[in-house]
C-alpha positions as CSV (number, residue, x, y, z in Angstrom):
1,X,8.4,-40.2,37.2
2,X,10.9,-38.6,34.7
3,X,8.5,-38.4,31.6
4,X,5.8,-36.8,33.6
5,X,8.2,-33.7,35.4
6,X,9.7,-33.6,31.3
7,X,5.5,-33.6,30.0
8,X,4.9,-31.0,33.1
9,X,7.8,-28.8,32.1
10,X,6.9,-28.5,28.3
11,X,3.5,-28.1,29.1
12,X,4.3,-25.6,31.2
13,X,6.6,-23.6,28.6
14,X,4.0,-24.3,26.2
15,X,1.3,-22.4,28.2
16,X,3.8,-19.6,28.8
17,X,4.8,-19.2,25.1
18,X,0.8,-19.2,24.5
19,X,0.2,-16.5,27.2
20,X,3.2,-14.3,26.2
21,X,1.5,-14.7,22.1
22,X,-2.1,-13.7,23.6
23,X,-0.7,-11.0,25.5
24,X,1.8,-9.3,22.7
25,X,-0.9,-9.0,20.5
26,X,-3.3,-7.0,22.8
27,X,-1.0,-5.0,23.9
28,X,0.0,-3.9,20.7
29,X,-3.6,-3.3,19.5
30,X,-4.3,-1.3,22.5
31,X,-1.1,1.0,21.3
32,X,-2.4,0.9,18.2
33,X,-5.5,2.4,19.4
34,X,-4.2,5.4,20.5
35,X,-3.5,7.0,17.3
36,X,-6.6,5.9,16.1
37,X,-9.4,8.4,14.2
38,X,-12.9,6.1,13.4
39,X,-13.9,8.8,11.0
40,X,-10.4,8.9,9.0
41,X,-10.5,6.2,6.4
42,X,-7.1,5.7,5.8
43,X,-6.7,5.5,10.0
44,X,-9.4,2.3,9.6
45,X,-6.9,1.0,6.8
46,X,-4.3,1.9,9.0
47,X,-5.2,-0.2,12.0
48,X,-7.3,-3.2,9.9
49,X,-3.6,-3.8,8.0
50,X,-1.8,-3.4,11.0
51,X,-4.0,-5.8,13.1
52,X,-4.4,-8.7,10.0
53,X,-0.2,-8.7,9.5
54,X,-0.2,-9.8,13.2
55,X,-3.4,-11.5,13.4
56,X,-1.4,-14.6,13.1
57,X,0.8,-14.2,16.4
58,X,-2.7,-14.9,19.4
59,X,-3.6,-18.0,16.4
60,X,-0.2,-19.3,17.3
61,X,-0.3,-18.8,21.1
62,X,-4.3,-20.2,21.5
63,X,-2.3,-23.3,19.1
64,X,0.6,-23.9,21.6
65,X,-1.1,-22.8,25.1
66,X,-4.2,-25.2,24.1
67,X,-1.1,-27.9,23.2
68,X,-0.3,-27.4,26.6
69,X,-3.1,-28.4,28.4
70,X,-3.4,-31.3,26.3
71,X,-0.3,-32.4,27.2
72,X,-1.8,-32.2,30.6
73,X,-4.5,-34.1,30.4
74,X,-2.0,-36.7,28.8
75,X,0.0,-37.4,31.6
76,X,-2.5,-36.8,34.0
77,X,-6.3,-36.7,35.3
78,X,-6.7,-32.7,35.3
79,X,-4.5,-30.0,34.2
80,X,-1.7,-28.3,36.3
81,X,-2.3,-24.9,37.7
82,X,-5.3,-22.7,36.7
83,X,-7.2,-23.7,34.1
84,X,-7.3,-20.9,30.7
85,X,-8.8,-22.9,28.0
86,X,-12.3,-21.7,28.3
87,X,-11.5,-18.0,28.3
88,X,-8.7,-19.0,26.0
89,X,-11.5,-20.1,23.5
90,X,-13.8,-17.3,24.1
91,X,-11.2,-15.0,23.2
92,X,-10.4,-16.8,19.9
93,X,-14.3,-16.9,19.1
94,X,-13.9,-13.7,19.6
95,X,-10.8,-12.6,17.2
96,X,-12.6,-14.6,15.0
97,X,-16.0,-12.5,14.8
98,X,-13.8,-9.5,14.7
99,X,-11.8,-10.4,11.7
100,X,-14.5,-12.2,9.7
101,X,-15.8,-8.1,10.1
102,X,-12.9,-6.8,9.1
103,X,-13.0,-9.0,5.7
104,X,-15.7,-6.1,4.2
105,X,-15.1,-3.5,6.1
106,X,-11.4,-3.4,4.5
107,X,-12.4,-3.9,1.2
108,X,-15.1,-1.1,1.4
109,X,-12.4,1.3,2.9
110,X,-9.7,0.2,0.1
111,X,-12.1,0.8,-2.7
112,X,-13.5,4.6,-1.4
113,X,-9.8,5.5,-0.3
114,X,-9.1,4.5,-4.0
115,X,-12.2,6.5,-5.5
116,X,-11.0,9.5,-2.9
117,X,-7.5,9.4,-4.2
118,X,-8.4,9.0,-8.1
119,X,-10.7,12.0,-7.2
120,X,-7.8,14.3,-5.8
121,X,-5.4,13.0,-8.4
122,X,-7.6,14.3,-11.3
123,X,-8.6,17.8,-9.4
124,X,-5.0,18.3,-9.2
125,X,-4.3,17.6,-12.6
126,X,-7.1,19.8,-13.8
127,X,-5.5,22.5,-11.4
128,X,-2.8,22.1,-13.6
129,X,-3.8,22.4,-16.5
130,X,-5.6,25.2,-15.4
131,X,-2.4,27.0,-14.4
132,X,-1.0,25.9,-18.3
133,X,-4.1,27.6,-20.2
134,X,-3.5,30.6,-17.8
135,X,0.2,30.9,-18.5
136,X,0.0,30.7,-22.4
137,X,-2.2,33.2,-22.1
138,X,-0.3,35.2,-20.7
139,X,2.4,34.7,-23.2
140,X,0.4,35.1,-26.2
141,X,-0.6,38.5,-24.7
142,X,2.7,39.8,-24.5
143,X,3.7,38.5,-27.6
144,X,1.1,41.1,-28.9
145,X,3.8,43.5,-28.2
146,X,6.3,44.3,-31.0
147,X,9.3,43.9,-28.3
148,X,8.3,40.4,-27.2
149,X,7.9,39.2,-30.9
150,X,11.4,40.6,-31.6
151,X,12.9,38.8,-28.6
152,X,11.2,35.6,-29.4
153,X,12.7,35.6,-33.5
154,X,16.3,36.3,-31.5
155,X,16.1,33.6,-29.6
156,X,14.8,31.6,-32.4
157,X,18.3,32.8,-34.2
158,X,21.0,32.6,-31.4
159,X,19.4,28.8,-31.2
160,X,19.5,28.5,-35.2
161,X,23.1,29.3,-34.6
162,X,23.9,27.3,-32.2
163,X,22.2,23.9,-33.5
164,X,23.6,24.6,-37.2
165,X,27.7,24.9,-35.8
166,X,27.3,21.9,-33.3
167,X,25.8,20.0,-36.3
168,X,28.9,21.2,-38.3
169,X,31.1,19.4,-35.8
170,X,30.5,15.8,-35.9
171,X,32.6,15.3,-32.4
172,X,30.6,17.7,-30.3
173,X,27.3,16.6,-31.7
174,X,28.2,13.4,-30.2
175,X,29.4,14.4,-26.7
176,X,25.9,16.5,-27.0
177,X,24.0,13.4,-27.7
178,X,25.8,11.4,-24.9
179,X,25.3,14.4,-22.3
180,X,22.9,13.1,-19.4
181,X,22.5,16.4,-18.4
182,X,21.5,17.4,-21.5
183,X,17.3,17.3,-21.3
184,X,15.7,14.6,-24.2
185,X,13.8,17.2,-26.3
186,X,16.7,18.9,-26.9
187,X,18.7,15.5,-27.8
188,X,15.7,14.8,-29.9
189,X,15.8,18.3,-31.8
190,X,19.5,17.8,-32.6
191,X,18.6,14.4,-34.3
192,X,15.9,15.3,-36.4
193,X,17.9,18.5,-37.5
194,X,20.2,16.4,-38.4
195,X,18.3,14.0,-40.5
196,X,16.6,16.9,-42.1
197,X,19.2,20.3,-42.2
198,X,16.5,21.9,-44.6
199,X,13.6,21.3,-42.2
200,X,15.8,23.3,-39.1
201,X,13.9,26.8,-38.9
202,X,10.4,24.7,-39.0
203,X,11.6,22.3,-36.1
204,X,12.6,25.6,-33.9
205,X,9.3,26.9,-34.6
206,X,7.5,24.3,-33.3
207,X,9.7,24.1,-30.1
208,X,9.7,27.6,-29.4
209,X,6.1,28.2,-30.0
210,X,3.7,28.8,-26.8
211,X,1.2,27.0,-28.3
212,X,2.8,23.7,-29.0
213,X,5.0,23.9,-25.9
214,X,1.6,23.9,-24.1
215,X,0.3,21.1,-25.5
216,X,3.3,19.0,-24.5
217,X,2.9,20.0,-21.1
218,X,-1.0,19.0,-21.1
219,X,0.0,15.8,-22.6
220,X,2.4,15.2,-20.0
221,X,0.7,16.1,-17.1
222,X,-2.5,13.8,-18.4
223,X,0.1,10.9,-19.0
224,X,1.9,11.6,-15.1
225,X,-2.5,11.4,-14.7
226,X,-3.2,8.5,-15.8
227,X,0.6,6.7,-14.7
228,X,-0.4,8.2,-10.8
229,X,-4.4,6.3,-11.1
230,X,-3.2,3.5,-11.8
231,X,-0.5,2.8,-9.8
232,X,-3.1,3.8,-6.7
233,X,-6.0,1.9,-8.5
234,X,-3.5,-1.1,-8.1
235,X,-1.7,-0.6,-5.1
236,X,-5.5,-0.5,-3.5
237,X,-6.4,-3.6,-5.6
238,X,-3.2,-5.4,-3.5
239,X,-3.8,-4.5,-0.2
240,X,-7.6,-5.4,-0.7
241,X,-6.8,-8.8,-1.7
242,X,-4.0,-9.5,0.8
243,X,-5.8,-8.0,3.8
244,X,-8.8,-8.8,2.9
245,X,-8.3,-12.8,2.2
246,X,-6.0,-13.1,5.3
247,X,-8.0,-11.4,7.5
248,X,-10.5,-14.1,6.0
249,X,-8.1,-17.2,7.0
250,X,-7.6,-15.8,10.2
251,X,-11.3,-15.4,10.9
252,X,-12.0,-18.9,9.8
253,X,-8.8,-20.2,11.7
254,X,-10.0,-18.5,15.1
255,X,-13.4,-19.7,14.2
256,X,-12.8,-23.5,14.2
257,X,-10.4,-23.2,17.5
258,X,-13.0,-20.9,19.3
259,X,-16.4,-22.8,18.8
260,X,-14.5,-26.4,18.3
261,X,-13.1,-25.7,21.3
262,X,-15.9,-25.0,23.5
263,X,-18.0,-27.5,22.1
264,X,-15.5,-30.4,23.1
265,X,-15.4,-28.6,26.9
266,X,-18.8,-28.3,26.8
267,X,-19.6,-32.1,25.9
268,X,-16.9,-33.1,28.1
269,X,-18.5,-31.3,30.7
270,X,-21.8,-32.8,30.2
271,X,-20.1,-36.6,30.1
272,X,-18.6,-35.8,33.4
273,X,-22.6,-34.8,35.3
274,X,-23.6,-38.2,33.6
275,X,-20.8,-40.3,34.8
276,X,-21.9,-42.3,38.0
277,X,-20.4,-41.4,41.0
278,X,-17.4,-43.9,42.2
């Protein structure tokens, strides 16, 4: 009498631990819903990623509420209370379809997000460069002008100046070298001035000059390019692969419970019509 009010009591927790699963997971799709746009791709990658990560919570409660009834049917001829298992299965049939369609569906979003962002990232960078080629224009215009070309040779001087008496003192060029506020090109001009004293005016002509401060730009802004596609390129590569194989497992899992399932009631079912009457 003990064992089966103990095996009624756990089977009973077990169906409301399998319930309370079911439920938590519909209700949070059903919230996730509301935010949702079917033409926004990243929305669909949104809600797919959202819906795999707790794809695993229903898989649980079908696993422990199905437990449940089994324990039932142990310690006794029919279940206790009302009996969930069939719409219990049809449900997991059903998660099952809807993540084995999911499995593409995400992958096929991933990959033209990726193409859409690759896209964007090198109009932007063109839009840069763009700017660039405008500006240096601009500056090679003015230096047309007498007055510009005089300011740029000052310039050129006062920083002549300046580079030859820091190199003169062997202390400061040091603390210049270990300043972090002090930007790298500038660190880097100091040490090859100091290498090579004779080759100081030709250094500050090539750092000064529009033309080859232009090109460092463009060759930044293609490296910050190509650093930008390929972090997207792999960040949709990861999500792809992790989404797309769980929501796989999942699919498979719900699958094998769902038809399984129903195929054991089903023949159970059909033993029962067979079975002669006592």
């Amino acid at each position: 009498m003990v064992n089966r009010v103990a095996a009624s009591n756990t089977s009973l927790t077990l169906k409301v631990v399998g319930i309370v699963c079911i439920l938590s997971f519909f209700i949070d799709f059903v919230i996730l819903l509301l935010g949702f746009s079917p033409t926004n791709k990243q929305s669909q990658i949104s809600l797919t990623t959202a819906l795999v990560d707790r794809g695993i919570v229903p898989l649980v409660g079908l696993g422990v509420l199905l437990a449940g009834y089994w324990i039932d049917e142990v310690g006794s001829d029919r279940p206790q209370g009302i009996d969930l298992r069939f719409p219990a299965l049809i449900i997991s049939s059903i998660l099952g379809l809807m993540f084995l369609l999911i499995f593409p569906l995400h992958l096929n979003n991933v990959r033209q997000a990726s193409s859409q962002t690759v896209t964007q990232i090198s109009q932007e960078a063109q839009q840069a460069e763009n700017q660039l080629d405008n500006q240096l224009s601009q500056i090679q215009e003015q230096l047309n002008n007498a007055q510009a070309k005089a300011q740029l040779e000052q310039a050129r001087t006062q920083l002549k100046t300046q580079i030859t008496e820091l190199l003169k003192d062997e202390q400061k060029y040091k603390q210049a070298l270990a300043n972090p506020q002090l930007p790298a090109d500038q660190k880097d001009l100091l040490q090859k001035a100091k290498a090579n004293p004779q080759e100081l005016d030709k250094l500050i002509a090539q750092r000064t000059d529009p033309q080859e401060l232009a090109n460092q730009r463009r060759s930044q802004i293609r490296q910050r390019k190509e650093e930008v596609e390929k972090q997207a390129k792999d960040n949709a590569w990861k999500s792809g692969l992790r989404i797309g194989f769980s929501s796989l497992l999942l699919s498979i899992g719900y699958i094998i419970i769902g038809w399984t399932g129903l195929r054991g009631m089903g023949s159970l079912q059909g033993a029962k019509r067979k079975a002669p009457a006592r």
